[in-house]
C-alpha angles and dihedrals in degrees: 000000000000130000131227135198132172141164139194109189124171089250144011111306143172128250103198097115100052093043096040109012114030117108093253097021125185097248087049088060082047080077096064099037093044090171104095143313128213137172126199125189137168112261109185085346082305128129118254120182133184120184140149137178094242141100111276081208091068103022125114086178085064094045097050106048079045091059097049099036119112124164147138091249134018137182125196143173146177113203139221102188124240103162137019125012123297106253136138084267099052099049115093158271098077121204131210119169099315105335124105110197138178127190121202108198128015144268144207102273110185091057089053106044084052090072099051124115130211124278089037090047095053132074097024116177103217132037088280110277127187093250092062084049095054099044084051100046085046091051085051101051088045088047098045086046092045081217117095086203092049095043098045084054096051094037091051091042089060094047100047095040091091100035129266138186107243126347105170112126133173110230127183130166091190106275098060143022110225106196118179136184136218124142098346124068118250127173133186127205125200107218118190144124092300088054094051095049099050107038136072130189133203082222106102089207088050096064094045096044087058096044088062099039087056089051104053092037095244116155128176145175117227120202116190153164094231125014095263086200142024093266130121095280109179119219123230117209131218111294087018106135105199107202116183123179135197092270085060089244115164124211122161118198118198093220113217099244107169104050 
């Protein structure tokens, strides 16, 4: 299956540890999901978005755009197809307007693409893949209900109503991350000064990850698939819609799924 990793911080940070040098790093679950990686992030409130069709495990590109990142807010993602080729196009994140989003399973596409209404059904940047479907079915249900919490209930009611394997996503539009959970696991630890303080880590670059975050104030907030280190990550369950803001304020709806 997919991996997903996001962060909100109270400033611009790196994300070098958690993508190279973390335990279970993200490129090291490139090794296991070779289809594609991607990361997306905000510059000047504007969409940027990185992907390829290769494998994160062997990739300098990869390497390369994660050493010199730095943003408020990153998504990122490494793939194992489901559905559709691997290709530049199908790897995600995937943009629309101002929204980055990035899906984990798989649904039933053709019902859902069904329901979608121009302009949501047309220019389409993949295939398209079910992934693509879902994220624009969910920007028009947000955008009909004029709610984002609203719409992200109603758009992952209707895609879980006939089963599906996998429909957590990680969502932002620049002020906040929206991550929810539904068939994959998918956790989210809160790392600040607190944090730092209290914890100790038998990884040596841990420790000294935590040291200089706590020097330089940074705080942040880490949503993924899988806890890339042996801190207090905390576990979502299904329905659970994990919204963070800039503040790194936490709030956690249950969404009503089966009404």
């Amino acid at each position: 299956m997919c991996r997903l990793f996001g962060i909100v911080a109270n400033k611009k940070v790196d994300i070098k540890f958690s993508m190279l040098e973390a335990s279970r790093s993200f490129k090291l679950q490139g090794k296991k999901n070779p289809d594609g990686w991607g990361v997306g992030w905000y510059e000047e409130g504007k969409v940027k978005i990185v992907k390829y069709g290769e494998n994160a495990f062997y990739s300098n590109r990869f390497d390369e755009l994660v050493k010199q990142l730095k943003a408020e807010i990153i998504i990122a993602h490494v793939r194992d197809a489901s559905c559709g080729n691997t290709s530049d196009e199908n790897a995600h994140p995937f943009g629309y307007n101002n929204w980055i989003f990035a899906h984990n399973g798989t649904i039933n596409k053709k019902r859902i693409e069904n329901l979608l209404k121009e302009p949501y059904s047309q220019n389409f940047t993949s295939e398209p893949i079910d992934s693509e479907i879902y994220f624009r079915y969910i920007i028009q249900c947000i955008e009909e209900k004029k709610d984002v919490i609203k719409g992200i209930e109603e758009g992952v009611k209707e895609v879980i109503k006939e089963g599906c394997c996998g429909a957590n996503f990680l969502l932002s539009d620049g002020e906040k991350l929206y991550a929810f959970k539904y068939g994959r696991d998918l956790f989210y630890l809160k790392r600040d000064k607190l944090t730092g303080l209290s914890f100790k880590s038998k990884e040596t670059n841990l420790n000294a990850l935590i040291k200089s975050k706590m020097a330089s104030s940074e705080k942040a907030i880490l949503v993924a698939t899988e806890r890339l280190t042996d801190e207090n990550w905390q576990i979502l369950n299904d329905g659970d819609l994990l919204i963070i803001d800039k503040l790194l304020q936490i709030n956690i709806k249950k969404l009503n799924l089966y009404l």
